[in-house]
C-alpha positions as CSV (number, residue, x, y, z in Angstrom):
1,X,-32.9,-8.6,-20.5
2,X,-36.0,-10.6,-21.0
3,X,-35.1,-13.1,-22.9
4,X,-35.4,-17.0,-22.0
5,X,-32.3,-18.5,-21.9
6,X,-32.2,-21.2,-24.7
7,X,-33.0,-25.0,-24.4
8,X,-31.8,-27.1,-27.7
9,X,-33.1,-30.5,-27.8
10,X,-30.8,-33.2,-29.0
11,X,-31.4,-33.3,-32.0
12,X,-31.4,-29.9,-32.8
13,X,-27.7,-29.6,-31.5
14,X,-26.4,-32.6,-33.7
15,X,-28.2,-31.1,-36.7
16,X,-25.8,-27.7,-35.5
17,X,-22.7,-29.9,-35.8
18,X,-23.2,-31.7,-39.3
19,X,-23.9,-28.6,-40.7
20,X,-21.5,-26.9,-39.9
21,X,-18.6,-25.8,-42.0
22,X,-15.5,-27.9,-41.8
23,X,-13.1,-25.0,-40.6
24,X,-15.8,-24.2,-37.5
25,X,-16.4,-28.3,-36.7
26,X,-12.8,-28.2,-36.6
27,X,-12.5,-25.5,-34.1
28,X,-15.5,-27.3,-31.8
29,X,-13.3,-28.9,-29.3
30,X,-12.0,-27.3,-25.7
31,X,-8.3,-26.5,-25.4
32,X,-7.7,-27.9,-22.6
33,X,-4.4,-26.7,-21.3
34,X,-3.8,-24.0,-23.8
35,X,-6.3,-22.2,-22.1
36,X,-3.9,-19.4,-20.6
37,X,-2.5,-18.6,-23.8
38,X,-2.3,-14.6,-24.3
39,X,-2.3,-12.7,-27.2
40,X,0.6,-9.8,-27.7
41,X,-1.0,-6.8,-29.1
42,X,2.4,-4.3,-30.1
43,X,3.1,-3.2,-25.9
44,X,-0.3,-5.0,-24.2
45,X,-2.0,-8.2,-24.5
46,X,-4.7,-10.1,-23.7
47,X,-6.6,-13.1,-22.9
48,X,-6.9,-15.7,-25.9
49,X,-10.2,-16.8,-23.7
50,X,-12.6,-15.9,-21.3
51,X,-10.8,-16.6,-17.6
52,X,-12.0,-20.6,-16.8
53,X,-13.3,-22.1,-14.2
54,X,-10.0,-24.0,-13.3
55,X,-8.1,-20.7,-13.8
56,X,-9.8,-19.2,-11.3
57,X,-9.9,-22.4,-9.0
58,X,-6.0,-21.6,-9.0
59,X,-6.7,-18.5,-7.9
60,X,-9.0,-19.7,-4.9
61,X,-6.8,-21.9,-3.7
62,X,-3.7,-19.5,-3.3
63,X,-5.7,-16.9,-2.0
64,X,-8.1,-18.1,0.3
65,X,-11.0,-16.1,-1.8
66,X,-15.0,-16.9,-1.3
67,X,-17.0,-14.5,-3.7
68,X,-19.6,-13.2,-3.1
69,X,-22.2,-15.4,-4.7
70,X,-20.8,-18.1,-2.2
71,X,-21.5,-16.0,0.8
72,X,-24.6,-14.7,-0.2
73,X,-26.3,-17.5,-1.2
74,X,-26.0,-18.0,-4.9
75,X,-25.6,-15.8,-8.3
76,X,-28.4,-14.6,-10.2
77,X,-30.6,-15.2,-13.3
78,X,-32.7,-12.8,-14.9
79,X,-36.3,-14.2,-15.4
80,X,-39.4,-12.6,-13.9
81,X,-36.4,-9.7,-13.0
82,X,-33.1,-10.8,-11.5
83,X,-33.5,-13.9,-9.6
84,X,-30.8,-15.7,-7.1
85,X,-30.0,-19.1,-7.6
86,X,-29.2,-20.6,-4.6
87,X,-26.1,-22.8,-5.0
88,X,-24.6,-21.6,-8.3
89,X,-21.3,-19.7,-8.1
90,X,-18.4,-20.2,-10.3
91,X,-17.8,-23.3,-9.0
92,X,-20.8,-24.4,-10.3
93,X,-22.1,-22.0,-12.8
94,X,-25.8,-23.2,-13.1
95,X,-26.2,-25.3,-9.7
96,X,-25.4,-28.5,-10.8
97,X,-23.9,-29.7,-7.5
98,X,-25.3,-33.4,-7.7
99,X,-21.4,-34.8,-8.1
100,X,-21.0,-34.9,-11.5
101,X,-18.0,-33.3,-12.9
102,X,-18.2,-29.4,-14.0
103,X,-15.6,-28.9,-17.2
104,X,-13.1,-26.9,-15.8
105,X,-12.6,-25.1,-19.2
106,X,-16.2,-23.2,-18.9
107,X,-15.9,-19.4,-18.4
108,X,-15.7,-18.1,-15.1
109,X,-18.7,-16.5,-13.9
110,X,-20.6,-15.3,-11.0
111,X,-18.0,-12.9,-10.0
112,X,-18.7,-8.7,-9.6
113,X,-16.4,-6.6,-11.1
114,X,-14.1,-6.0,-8.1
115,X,-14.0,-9.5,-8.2
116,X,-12.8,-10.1,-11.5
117,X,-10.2,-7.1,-11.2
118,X,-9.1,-8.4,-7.9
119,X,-8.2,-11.9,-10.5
120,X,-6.2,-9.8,-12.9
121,X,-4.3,-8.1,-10.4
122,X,-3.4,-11.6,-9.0
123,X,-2.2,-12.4,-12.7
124,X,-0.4,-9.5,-13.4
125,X,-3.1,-7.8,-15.3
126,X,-6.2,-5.8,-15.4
127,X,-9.4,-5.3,-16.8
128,X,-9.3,-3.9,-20.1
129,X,-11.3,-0.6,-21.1
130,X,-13.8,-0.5,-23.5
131,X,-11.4,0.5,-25.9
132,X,-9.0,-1.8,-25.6
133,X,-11.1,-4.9,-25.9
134,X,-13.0,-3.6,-29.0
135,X,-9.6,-3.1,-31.0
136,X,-8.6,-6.5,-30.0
137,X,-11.7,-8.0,-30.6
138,X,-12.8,-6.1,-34.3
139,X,-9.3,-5.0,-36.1
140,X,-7.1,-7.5,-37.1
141,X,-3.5,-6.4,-35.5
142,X,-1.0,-9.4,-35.8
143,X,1.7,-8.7,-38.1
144,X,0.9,-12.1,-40.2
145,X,-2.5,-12.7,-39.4
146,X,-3.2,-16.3,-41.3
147,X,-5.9,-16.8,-43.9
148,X,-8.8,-15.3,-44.0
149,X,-7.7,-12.5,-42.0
150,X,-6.5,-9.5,-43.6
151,X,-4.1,-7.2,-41.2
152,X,-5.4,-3.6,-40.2
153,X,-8.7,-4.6,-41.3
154,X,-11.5,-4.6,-39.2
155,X,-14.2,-6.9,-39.1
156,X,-18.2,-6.3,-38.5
157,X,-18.3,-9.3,-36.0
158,X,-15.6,-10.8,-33.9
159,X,-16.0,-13.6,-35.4
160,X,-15.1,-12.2,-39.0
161,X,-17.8,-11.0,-42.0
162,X,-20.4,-13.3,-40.2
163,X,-21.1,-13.8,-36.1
164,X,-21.5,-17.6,-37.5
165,X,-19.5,-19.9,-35.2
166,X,-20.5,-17.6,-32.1
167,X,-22.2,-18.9,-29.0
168,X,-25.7,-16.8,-28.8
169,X,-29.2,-17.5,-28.3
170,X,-29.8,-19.0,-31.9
171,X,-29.6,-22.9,-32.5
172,X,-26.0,-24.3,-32.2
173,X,-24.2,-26.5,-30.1
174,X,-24.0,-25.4,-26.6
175,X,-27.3,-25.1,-24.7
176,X,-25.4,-22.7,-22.3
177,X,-21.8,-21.4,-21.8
178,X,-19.5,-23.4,-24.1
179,X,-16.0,-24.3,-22.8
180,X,-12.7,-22.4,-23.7
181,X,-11.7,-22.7,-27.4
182,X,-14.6,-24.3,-28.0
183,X,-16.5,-22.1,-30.6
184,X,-14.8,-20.3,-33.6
185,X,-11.6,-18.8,-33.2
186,X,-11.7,-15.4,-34.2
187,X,-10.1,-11.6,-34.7
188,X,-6.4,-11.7,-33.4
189,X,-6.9,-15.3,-33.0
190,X,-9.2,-14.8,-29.8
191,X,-12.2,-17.0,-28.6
192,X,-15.8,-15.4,-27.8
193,X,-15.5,-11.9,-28.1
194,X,-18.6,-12.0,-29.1
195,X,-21.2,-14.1,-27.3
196,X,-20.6,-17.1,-24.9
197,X,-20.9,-14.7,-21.7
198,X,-20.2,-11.0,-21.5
199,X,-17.2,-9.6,-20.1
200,X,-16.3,-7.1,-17.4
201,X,-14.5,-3.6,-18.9
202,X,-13.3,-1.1,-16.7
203,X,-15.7,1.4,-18.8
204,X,-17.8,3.3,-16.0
205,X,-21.1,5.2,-15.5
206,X,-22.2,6.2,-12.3
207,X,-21.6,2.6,-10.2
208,X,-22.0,0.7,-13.4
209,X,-19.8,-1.0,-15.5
210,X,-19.5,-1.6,-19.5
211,X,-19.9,-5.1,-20.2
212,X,-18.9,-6.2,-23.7
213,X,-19.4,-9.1,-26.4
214,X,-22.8,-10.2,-25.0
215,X,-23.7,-13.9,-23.9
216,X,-25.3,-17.2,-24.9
217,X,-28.6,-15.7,-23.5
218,X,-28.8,-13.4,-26.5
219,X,-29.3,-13.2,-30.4
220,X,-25.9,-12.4,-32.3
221,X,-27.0,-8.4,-32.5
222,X,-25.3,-7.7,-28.7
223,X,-22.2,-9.0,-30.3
224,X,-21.8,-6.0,-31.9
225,X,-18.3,-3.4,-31.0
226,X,-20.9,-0.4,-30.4
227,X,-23.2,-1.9,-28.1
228,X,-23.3,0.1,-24.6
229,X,-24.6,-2.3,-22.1
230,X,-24.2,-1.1,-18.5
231,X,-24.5,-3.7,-15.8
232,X,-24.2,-2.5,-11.8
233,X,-20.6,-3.3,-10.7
234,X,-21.3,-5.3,-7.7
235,X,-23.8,-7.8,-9.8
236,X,-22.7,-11.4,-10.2
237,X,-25.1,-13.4,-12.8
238,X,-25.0,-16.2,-14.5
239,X,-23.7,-14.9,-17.8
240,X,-21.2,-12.4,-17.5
241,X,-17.4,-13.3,-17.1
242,X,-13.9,-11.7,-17.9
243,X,-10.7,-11.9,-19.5
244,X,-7.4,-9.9,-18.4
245,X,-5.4,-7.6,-20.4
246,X,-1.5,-7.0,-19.7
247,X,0.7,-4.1,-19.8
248,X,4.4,-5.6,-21.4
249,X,7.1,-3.8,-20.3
250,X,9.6,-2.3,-22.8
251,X,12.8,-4.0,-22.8
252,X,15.7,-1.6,-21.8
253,X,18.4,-0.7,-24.2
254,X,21.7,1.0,-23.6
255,X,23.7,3.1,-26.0
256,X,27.8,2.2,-25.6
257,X,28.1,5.6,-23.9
258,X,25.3,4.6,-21.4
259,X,26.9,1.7,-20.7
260,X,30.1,2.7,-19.9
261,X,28.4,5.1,-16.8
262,X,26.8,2.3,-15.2
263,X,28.5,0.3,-12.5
């Protein structure tokens, strides 16, 4: 974990963009209200994007929740060990509380695991397992994927043959967490399974939990579908969020004979 988080001067981050290929500058832009789009994976499916700020907000509001990291006095960091930060919480994911407008599309973070499942459950959803979220994220399952991606195949990065286009530690756009949609669209059509922040599974170990994809705060190598990284459940930091998964219910069919003994 001790890593410095990364700080990208200006001109470093407009070099990012103008070199970038034309199918990933393309995908650099938020998505707004397309942000609770899910993806159907045969009888589950899950979130196209890390749960957002404003997502959760909607939550807040018609539940009455206050996490943890608001009642405690702020989320943590990891620097010389993990370190609170008074004031940051979801609503404001890196204390910038001086009244200027937090993008509502930025990942949801802050939150322990119980806090994030409590979200899912309030959806109509859950945490994924390990497993779940690594076949979403690596093997290509959509019946007509569209180019490049090649169904049943799966992929060394989420991202494709290359973690280019991902949100890590490495010079790019985003000094920090980058908004929903914003990076390059990836496996199963899904947004930062790899990088950006990590995500909460329901993988256990002792009072730990799996957290996949890794963050911003890291090099592309914790991206990877085989990386075990164990966080205690009840911590809230800076750089790990969520997404949900959902169970779809089969539709019921009736043959004529069933029919006919129903009222």
């Amino acid at each position: 974990m001790g890593r410095f988080p990364k700080c990208i001067p200006v001109c470093m981050v407009w070099l990012a963009l103008l070199s970038m290929p034309l199918e990933q500058a393309q995908a650099v832009k938020p998505m707004g209200n397309k942000v609770a789009d899910r993806v159907t994976l045969g009888d589950w499916a899950i979130d196209r994007t890390e749960v957002t700020m404003g997502q959760f907000d909607r939550y807040v509001r018609a539940t009455g929740t206050v996490t943890r990291a608001e009642k405690e006095g702020g989320g943590f960091e990891y620097g010389a060990g993990w370190e609170r930060r008074p004031g940051w919480s979801w609503r404001f994911p890196d204390g910038r509380s001086d009244g200027v407008p937090v993008n509502t599309d930025l990942p949801a973070v802050h939150l322990d695991f119980a806090e994030a499942q409590a979200y899912c459950h309030w959806a109509g959803g859950r945490l994924p397992t390990g497993a779940e979220w690594q076949k979403a994220g690596f093997t290509e399952l959509r019946d007509a994927p569209p180019a490049p991606w090649v169904k049943g195949r799966t992929y060394p990065w989420s991202t494709g043959d290359s973690p280019q286009g991902a949100n890590t530690s490495d010079a790019d756009p985003w000094p920090r967490a980058a908004p929903a949609g914003a990076t390059r669209q990836g496996v199963n059509g899904l947004y930062d399974m790899g990088a950006n922040v990590w995500e909460w599974t329901t993988d256990a170990r002792g009072g730990e939990r799996r957290t996949v994809g890794g963050s911003w705060w890291y090099g592309a190598f914790n991206m990877k579908a085989d990386v075990q990284a164990f966080k205690p459940a009840d911590l809230y930091a800076v750089y790990i969020g969520f997404r949900c998964a959902y169970d779809l219910q089969k539709s019921n069919t009736f043959t004529p004979a069933e029919n006919k003994s129903r009222p």
